[in-house]
C-alpha positions as CSV (number, residue, x, y, z in Angstrom):
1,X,27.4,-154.7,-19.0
2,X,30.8,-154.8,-17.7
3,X,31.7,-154.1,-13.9
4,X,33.4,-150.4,-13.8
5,X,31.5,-148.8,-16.2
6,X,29.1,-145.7,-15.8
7,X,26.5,-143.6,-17.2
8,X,26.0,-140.2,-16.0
9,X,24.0,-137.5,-16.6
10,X,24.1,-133.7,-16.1
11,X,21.3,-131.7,-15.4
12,X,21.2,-128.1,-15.4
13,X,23.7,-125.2,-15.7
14,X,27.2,-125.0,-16.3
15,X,27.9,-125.0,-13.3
16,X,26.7,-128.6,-12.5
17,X,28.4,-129.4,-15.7
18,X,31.7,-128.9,-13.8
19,X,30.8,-131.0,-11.2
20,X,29.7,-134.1,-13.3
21,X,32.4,-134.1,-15.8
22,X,34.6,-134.0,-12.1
23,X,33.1,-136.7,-10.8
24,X,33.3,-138.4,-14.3
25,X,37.5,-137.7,-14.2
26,X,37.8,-139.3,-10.5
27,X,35.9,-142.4,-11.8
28,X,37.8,-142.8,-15.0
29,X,41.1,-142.5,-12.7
30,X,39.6,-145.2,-10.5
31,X,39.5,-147.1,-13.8
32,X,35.9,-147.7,-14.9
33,X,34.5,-146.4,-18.6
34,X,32.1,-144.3,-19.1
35,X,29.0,-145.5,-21.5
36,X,26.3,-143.3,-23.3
37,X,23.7,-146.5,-23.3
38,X,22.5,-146.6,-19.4
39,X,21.6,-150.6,-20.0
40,X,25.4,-151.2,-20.2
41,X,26.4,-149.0,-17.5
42,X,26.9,-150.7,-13.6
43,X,26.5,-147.6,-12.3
44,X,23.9,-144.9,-12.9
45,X,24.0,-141.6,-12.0
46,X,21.6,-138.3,-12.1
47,X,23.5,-134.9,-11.3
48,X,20.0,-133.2,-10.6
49,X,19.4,-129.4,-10.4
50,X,16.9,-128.2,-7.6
51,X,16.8,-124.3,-8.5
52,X,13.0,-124.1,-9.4
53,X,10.2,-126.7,-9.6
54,X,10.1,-127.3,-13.5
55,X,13.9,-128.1,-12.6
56,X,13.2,-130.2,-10.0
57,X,10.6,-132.4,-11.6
58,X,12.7,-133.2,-14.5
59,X,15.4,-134.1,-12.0
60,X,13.2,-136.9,-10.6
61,X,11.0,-137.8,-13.8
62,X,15.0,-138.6,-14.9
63,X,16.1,-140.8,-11.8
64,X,12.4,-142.1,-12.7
65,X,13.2,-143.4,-15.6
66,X,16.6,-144.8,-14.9
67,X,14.9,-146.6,-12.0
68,X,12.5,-148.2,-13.8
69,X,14.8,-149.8,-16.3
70,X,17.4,-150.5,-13.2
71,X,19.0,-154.2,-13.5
72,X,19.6,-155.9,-10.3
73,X,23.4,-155.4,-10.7
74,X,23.2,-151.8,-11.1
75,X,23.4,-149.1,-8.7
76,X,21.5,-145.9,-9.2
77,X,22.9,-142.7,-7.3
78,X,20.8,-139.7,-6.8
79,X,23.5,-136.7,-6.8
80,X,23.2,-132.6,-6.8
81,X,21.7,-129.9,-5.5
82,X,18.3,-131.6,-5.6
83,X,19.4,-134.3,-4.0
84,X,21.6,-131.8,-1.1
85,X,18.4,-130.0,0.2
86,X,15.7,-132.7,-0.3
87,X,17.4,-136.3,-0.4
88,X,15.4,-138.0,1.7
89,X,12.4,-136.7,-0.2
90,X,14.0,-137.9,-3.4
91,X,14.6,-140.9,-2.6
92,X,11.1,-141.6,-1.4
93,X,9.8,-140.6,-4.6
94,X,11.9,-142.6,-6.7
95,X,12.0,-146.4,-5.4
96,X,15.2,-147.6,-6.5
97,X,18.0,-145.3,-5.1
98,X,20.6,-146.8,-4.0
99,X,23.2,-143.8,-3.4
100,X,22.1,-139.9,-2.3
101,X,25.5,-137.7,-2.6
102,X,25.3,-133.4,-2.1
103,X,26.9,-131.0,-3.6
104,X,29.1,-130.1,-0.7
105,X,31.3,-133.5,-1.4
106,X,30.4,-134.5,-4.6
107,X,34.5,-135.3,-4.7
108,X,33.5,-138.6,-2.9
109,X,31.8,-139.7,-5.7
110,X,34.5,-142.7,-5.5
111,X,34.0,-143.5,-2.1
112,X,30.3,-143.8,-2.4
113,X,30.4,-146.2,-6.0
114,X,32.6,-148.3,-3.5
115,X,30.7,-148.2,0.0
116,X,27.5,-149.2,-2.6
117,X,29.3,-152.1,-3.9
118,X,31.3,-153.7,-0.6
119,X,27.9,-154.7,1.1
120,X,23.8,-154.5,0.3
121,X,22.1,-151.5,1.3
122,X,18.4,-151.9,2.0
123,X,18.4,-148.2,2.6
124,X,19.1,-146.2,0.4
125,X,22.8,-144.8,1.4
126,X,23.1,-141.0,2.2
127,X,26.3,-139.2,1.8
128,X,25.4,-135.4,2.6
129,X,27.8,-133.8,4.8
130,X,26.6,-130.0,5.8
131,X,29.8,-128.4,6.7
132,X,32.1,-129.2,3.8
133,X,33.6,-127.7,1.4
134,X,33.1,-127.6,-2.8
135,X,36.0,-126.4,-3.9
136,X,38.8,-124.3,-3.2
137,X,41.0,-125.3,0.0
138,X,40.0,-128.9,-1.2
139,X,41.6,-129.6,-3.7
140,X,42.8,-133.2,-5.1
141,X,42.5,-135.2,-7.8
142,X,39.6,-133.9,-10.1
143,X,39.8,-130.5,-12.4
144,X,37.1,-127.9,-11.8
145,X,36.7,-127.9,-15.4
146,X,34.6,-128.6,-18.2
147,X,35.5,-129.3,-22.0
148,X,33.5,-128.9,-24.9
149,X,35.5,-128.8,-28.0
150,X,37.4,-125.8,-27.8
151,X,36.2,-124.3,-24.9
152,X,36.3,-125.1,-21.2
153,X,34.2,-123.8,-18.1
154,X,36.4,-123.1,-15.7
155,X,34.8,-122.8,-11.8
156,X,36.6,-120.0,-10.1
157,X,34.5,-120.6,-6.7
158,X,31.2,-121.9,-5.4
159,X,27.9,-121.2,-2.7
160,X,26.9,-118.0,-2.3
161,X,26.8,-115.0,0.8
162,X,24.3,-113.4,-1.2
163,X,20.9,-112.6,0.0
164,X,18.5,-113.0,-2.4
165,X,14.9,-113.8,-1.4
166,X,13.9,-115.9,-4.2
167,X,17.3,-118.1,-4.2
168,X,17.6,-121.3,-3.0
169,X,21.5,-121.5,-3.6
170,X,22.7,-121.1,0.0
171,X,20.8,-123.4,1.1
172,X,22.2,-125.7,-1.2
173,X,25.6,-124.6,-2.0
174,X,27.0,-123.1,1.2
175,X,28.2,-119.8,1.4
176,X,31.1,-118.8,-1.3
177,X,34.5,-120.8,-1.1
178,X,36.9,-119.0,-3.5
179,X,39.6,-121.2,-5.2
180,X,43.4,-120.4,-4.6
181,X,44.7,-118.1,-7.5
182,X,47.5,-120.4,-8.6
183,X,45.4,-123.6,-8.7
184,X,43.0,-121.9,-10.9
185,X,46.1,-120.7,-13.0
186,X,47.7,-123.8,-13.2
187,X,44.3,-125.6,-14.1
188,X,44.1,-122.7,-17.0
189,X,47.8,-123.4,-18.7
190,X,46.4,-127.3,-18.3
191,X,43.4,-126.5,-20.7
192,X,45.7,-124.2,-22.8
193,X,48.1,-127.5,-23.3
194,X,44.7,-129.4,-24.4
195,X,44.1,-126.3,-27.1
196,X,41.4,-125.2,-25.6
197,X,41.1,-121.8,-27.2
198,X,38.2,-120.6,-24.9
199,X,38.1,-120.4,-21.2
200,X,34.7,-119.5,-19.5
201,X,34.9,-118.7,-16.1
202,X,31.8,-119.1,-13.8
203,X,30.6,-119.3,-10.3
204,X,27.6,-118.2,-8.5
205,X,29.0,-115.1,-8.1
206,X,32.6,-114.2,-10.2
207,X,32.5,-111.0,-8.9
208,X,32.8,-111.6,-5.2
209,X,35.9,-114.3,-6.4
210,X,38.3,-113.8,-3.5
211,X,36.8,-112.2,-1.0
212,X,37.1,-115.0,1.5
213,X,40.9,-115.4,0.5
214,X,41.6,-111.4,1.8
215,X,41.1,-110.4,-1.8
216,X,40.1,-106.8,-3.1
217,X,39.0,-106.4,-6.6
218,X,39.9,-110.4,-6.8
219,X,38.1,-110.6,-10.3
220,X,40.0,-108.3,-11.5
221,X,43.5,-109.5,-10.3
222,X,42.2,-112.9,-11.4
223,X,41.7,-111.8,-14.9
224,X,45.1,-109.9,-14.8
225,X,47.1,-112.9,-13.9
226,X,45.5,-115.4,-16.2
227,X,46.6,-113.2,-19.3
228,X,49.9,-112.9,-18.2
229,X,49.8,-116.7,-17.2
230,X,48.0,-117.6,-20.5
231,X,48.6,-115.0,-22.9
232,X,48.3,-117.3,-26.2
233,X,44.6,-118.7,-24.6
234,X,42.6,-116.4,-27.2
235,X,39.1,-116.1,-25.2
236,X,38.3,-115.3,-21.7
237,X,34.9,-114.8,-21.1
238,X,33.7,-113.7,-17.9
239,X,29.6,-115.4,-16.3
240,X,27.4,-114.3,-13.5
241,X,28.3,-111.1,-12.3
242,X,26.7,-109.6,-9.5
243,X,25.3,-105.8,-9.7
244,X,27.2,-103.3,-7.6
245,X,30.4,-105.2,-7.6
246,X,31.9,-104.4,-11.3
247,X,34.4,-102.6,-10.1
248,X,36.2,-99.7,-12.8
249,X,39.5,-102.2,-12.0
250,X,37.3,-104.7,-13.2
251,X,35.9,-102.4,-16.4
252,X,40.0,-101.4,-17.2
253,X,41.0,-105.0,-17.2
254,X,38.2,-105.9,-19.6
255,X,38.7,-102.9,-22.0
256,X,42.4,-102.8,-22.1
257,X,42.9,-106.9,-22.6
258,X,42.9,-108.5,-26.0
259,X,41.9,-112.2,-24.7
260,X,39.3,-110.8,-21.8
261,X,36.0,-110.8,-24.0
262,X,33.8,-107.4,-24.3
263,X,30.4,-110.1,-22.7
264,X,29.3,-109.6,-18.8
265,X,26.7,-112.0,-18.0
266,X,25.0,-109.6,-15.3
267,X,21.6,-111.0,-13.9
268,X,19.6,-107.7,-13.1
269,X,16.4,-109.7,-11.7
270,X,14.3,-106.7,-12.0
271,X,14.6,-102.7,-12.5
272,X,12.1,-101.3,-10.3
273,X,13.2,-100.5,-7.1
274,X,10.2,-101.8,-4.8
275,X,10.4,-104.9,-6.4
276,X,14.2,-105.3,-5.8
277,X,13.8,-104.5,-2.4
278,X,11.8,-107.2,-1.8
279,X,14.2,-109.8,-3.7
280,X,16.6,-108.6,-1.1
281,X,18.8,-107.3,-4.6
282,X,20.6,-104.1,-5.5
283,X,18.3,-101.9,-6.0
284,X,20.3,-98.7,-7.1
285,X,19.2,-98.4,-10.7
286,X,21.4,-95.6,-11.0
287,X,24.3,-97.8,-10.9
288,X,23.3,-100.1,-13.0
289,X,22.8,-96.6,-15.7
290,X,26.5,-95.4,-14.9
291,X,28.4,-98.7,-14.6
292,X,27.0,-99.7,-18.1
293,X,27.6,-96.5,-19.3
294,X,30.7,-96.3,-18.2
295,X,31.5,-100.0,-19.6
296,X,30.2,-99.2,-23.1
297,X,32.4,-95.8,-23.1
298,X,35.4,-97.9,-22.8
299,X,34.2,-100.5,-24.6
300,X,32.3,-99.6,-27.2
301,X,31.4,-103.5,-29.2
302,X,30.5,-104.5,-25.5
303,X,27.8,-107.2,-25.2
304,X,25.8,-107.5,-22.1
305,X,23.4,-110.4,-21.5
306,X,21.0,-110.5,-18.1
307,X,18.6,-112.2,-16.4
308,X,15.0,-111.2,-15.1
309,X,12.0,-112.5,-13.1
310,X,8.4,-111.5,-14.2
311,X,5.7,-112.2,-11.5
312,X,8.0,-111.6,-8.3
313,X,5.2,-111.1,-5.4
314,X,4.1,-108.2,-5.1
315,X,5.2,-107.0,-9.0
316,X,2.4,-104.8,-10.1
317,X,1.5,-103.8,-13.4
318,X,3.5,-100.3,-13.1
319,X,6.6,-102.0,-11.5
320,X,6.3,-104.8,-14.4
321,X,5.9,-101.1,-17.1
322,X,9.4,-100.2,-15.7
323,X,11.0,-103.4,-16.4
324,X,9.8,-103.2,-19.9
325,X,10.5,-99.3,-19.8
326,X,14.5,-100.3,-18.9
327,X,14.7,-102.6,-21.4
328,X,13.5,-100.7,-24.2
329,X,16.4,-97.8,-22.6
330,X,19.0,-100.0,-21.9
331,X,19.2,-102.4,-25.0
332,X,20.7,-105.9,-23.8
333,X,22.2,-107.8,-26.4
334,X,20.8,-110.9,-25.0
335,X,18.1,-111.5,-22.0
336,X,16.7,-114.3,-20.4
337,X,13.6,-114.5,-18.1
338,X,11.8,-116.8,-15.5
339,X,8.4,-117.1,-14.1
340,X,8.4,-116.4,-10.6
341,X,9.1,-120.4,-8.9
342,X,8.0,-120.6,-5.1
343,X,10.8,-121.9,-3.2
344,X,10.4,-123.3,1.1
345,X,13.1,-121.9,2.8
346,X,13.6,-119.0,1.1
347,X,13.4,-116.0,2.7
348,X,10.7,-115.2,-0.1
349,X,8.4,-117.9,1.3
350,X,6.3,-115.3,4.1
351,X,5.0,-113.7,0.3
352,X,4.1,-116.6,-1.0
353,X,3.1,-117.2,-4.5
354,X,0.1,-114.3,-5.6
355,X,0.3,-113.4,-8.9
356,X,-2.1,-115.6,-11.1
357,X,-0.4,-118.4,-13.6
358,X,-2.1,-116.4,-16.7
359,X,-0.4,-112.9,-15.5
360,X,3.0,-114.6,-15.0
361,X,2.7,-115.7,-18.5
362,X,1.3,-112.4,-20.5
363,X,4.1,-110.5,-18.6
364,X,6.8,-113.2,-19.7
365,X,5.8,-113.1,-23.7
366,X,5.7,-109.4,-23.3
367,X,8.8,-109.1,-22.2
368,X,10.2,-111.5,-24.9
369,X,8.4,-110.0,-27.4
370,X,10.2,-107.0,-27.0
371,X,13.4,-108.2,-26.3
372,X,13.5,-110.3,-29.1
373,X,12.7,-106.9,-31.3
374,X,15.8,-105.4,-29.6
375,X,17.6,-108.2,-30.6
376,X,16.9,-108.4,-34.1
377,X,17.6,-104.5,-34.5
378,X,21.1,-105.3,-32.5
379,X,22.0,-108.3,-34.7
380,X,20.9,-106.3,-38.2
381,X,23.6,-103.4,-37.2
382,X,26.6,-106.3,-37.5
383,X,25.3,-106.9,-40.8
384,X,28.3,-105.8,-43.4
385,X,31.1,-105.9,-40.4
386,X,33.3,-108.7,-39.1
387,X,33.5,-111.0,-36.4
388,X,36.2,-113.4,-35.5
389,X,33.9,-116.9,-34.6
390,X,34.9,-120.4,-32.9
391,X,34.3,-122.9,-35.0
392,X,32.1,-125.8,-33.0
393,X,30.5,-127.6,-35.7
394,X,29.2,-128.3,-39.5
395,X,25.6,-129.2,-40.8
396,X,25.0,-130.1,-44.8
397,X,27.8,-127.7,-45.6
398,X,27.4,-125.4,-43.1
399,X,29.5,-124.4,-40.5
400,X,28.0,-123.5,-37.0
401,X,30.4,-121.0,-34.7
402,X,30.0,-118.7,-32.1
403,X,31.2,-115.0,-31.8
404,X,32.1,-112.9,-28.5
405,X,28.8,-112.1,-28.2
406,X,27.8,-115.7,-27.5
407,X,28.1,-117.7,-24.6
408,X,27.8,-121.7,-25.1
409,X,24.5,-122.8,-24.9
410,X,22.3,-119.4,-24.0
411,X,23.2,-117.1,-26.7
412,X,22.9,-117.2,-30.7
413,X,25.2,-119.4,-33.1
414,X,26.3,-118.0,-36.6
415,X,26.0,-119.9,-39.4
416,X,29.0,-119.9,-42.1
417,X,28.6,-120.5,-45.6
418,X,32.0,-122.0,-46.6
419,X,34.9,-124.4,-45.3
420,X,35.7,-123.7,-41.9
421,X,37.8,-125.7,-39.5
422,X,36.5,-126.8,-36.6
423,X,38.3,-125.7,-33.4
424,X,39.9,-122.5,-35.7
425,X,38.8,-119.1,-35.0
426,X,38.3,-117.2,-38.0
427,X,37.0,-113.7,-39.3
428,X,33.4,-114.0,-40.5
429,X,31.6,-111.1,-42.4
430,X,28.4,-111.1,-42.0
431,X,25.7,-111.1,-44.4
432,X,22.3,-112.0,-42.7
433,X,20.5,-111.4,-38.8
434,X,17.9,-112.8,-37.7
435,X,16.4,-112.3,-33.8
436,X,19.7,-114.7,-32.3
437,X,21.5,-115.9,-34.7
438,X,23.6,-114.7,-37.5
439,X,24.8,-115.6,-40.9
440,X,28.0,-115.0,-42.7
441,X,30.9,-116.3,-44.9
442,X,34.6,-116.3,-44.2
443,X,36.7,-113.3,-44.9
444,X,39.8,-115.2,-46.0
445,X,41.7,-111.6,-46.3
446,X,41.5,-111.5,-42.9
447,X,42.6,-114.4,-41.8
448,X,46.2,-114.6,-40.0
449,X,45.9,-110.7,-39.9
């Protein structure tokens, strides 16, 4: 083990992502290495996720762990949304902390390794600032980025002025802090320098990007200015949209750009009505008919991936039959689903938690179960046509590749019989579907068409 080294790891979504390969770039600047054995590293650190309980328990059975194998030399740091809305209760539960850091400065990260390592701290030290802010009019130093291969997560803001009963992100994030335009643009032509080919922005919200900066239709302006800032970046996809605010600025922009990918990551929640209500959610299902219908119209290869939650309180079974009823109309591409986790604090908590274990579950394979069908059918109709997919990988002759229709990570992965280049985006017909994934071989009379 050498002094300035460090092992870090990420836990849940993208966005956290961000944050932990920032607080990786200010360290590396400050000169220490990172190491992928935690036994070499001197300091350890856990970027937890606190969004449900299944979340938050492998958050500390992972600080856990790290604890327990903890040399006296090393300094274990407790960081992350967990750690921003319970870190005293963390730290109580794993003996061993040394270092408790939010999400509202995780920029400090530096400051924190060296306040840790100047004198001993019998206490475990807490850095967790409430009024602060996560990106935007602070910026220095660290990228608000994330690189995998040959795409990039790009964080366009962060927290959250939504009201949603279930969520917990408010408490933990703040409300939304948009980023200034031109930093975002200038971070963008920095990844297009690195050739990244794929540029994902995210937030808890894209669609409300801007709003606290004066901005109307700030997505969309966004999206207009990083084409005409970036025009040879060959993907823009687009996460985390919020119903009621995809605007028909919004919906031109998409259909009329050749880098702005035909996804929208959308999260719905739910489709009947009552039950929205009570999630404190849009609950014009209406809209949702007309805005997709009036997506697909102008784009008519648009994907559309959401997000639902089965066991809400209160669901019952006829609000749970319209759900299924929606999805069977609507068709998503891709859908994702939760069980119902009771969160304190939430403005949820007065209805506690009243729909059995064994119901939550039946209504979640349901639900899958279908989907999954819809899927299949979706994927079998791209059989015979032609997709242009990122190469990310190979496997025993194989090469594994993603097409518009897939997001790093959530969606489906095609599978190419041939050579293909890793980090090249080439034209795949496809020859096989199965319920997510695909199968094809390169169409070499495609390719620099």
């Amino acid at each position: 083990m050498t002094k300035n080294t460090f092992h870090l790891v990420s836990l849940g979504c993208a966005k956290n992502t961000v944050d932990s390969d920032s607080m990786a770039q200010l360290l590396l600047r400050d000169g220490y290495c990172a190491v992928d054995d935690p036994a070499r590293a001197s300091v350890l650190i856990v970027n937890t996720c606190g969004f449900i309980g299944p979340a938050k328990e492998e958050s500390i059975s992972v600080l856990r762990e790290l604890a327990e194998g903890k040399k006296q030399s090393q300094i274990l740091i407790a960081a992350g949304c967990l750690t921003q809305r319970y870190g005293s209760e963390v730290a109580q539960r794993v003996p061993g902390i040394d270092g408790v850091l939010g999400t509202r400065r995780w920029m400090d990260i530096v400051q924190v390794v060296r306040e840790l390592r100047q004198a001993p701290h019998p206490e475990p030290l807490y850095h967790l600032p409430e009024e602060a802010k996560t990106v935007g009019r602070d910026e220095q130093d660290a990228m608000r980025v994330s690189v995998a291969g040959a795409s990039a997560y790009l964080k366009i803001a962060d927290g959250c002025r939504r009201p949603c009963a279930f969520c917990a992100i408010p408490l933990i994030k703040g409300t939304a802090v948009s980023r200034p335009l031109e930093s975002i643009l200038e971070e963008a032509r920095r990844l297009r320098d690195m050739g990244v080919r794929e540029l994902i922005l995210i937030a808890q919200d894209t669609t409300d990007y801007g709003h606290d900066l004066g901005m109307k239709d700030g997505l969309a302006i966004l999206l207009e200015r990083l084409t005409a800032s970036v025009p040879d970046m060959d993907w823009i996809r687009v996460m985390y949209a919020y119903p009621g605010y995809v605007t028909d600025r919004l919906i031109d922009v998409m259909a009329s750009s050749r880098q702005v990918l035909p996804y929208l990551d959308m999260p719905l929640q739910h489709a009947h009505p009552k039950t929205l209500y009570r999630m404190r959610r849009p609950s014009n299902i209406d809209w949702v008919h007309k805005t997709l219908g009036r997506m697909r119209a102008k784009m008519d290869n648009l994907a559309i991936r959401t997000t639902f939650i089965v066991g809400y309180p209160g669901e019952t079974d006829e609000e749970f039959q319209a759900l299924i009823d929606f999805v069977k109309e609507i068709r998503f591409d891709r859908v994702g689903a939760f069980q119902f986790s009771f969160e304190p604090g939430t403005t949820s908590e007065p209805l506690g938690d009243p729909i059995p274990a064994e119901v939550k579950q039946a209504r979640y394979d349901q639900l899958m179960k279908l989907q999954q069908g819809i899927s299949l059918q979706i994927n079998q109709s791209y059989v015979g046509r032609t997709l242009d997919v990122l190469v990310e990988g190979r496997d025993k002759g194989i090469a594994i590749g993603r097409s518009y229709r897939d997001a790093p990570e959530i969606d489906g992965l095609v599978f190419i019989e041939g050579e293909a280049r890793i980090g090249d985006i080439v034209p795949v017909r496809i020859t096989g579907a199965m319920a997510y994934d695909l199968t094809g071989v390169p169409a070499p009379e495609l390719i620099g068409l």
